[in-house]
Phi, psi and omega in degrees: 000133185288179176209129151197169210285111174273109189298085163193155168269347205269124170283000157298305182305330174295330196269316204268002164272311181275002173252338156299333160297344184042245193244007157313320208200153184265139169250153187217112178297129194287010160251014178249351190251345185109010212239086191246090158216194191219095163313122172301154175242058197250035173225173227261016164216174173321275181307338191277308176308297177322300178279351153328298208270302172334287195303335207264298176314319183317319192288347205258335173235359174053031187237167161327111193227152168194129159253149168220160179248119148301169135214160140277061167339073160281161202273307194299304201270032177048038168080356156287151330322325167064253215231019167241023141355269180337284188251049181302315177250036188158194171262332179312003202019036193278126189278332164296292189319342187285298150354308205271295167325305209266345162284331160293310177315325214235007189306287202283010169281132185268303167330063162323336184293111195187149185244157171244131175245159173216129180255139164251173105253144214220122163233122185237148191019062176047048174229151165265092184248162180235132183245132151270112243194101175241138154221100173281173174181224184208172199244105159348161163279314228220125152310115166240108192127162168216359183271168180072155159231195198024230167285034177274347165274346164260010174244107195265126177297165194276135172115342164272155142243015189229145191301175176279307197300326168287359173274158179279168179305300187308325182288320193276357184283339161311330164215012170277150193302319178285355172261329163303326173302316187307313182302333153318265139342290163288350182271328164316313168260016173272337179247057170269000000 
């Protein structure tokens, strides 16, 4: 079974990867490789942010690595939050306060409409690939849910009526962008 390293700390993401991976892959989370440090995110994409974390773990273990970057993408707010999601209101990353902004940003919008993309990046024998992942859908008035994390309680995917945060882990794996990026990642390394 190959093994590699997924460059995050966040263990919502850990859970949601290893329930798309099933047993295909050992994935070892960078406190399971020894590794505590919190990597910057300090450019202006998706990808650039992704591949930031792939190279810094890489460099440091020289072993098979992937990291990925979200964003939220809204229509009305020109694709804000985008690839500042994470800290949209601040440095504290705090998801209410992101929240809270972006419901304010969008109160007098009738336009609704916003995606989530994940960018992967994967370095396997010292090589660079990039996997993508969207789901559209749209942004609630109101928190709904209590399940999920970040902005999963205002988006309800396109195919749905229902919020990410009211879904169980298995249900949001049915139209999340990161289990399409993941799907992706995997057809690539079975057919190496």
């Amino acid at each position: 079974m190959d093994t590699l390293i997924f460059a995050t700390n966040n263990q919502n993401k850990v859970d949601e990867i290893r329930l798309v991976l099933g047993n295909n892959f050992n994935i070892v989370t960078l406190k399971e490789a020894g590794i505590d440090i919190d990597i910057p995110e300090p450019h202006d994409t998706l990808e650039a942010n992704a591949a930031e974390k792939s190279g810094v773990i890489h460099q440091l273990t020289h072993k098979n690595c992937f990291s990925e970057d979200t964003g939220l993408e809204v229509e009305a707010l020109n694709g804000e939050p985008g690839v500042k999601s994470a800290r949209y209101a601040g440095e504290g990353r705090s998801f209410e306060n992101n929240i809270e902004k972006l419901l304010q940003k969008l109160a007098n919008q009738n336009n609704r409409k916003a995606r989530f993309k994940t960018v992967i990046s994967l370095i396997l024998n010292e090589k660079e690939y990039f996997f993508e992942g969207i789901c559209p859908g749209t942004i609630t008035n109101e928190k709904i849910g209590r399940n999920g994390f970040g902005y999963d309680s205002v988006f309800i995917p396109d195919g749905s009526t229902r919020t990410f945060a009211e879904m169980g882990m298995t249900e949001k794996s049915e139209f999340s962008h990161r289990k399409k990026a993941m799907e992706k990642l995997i057809i690539f390394l079975k057919s190496r």
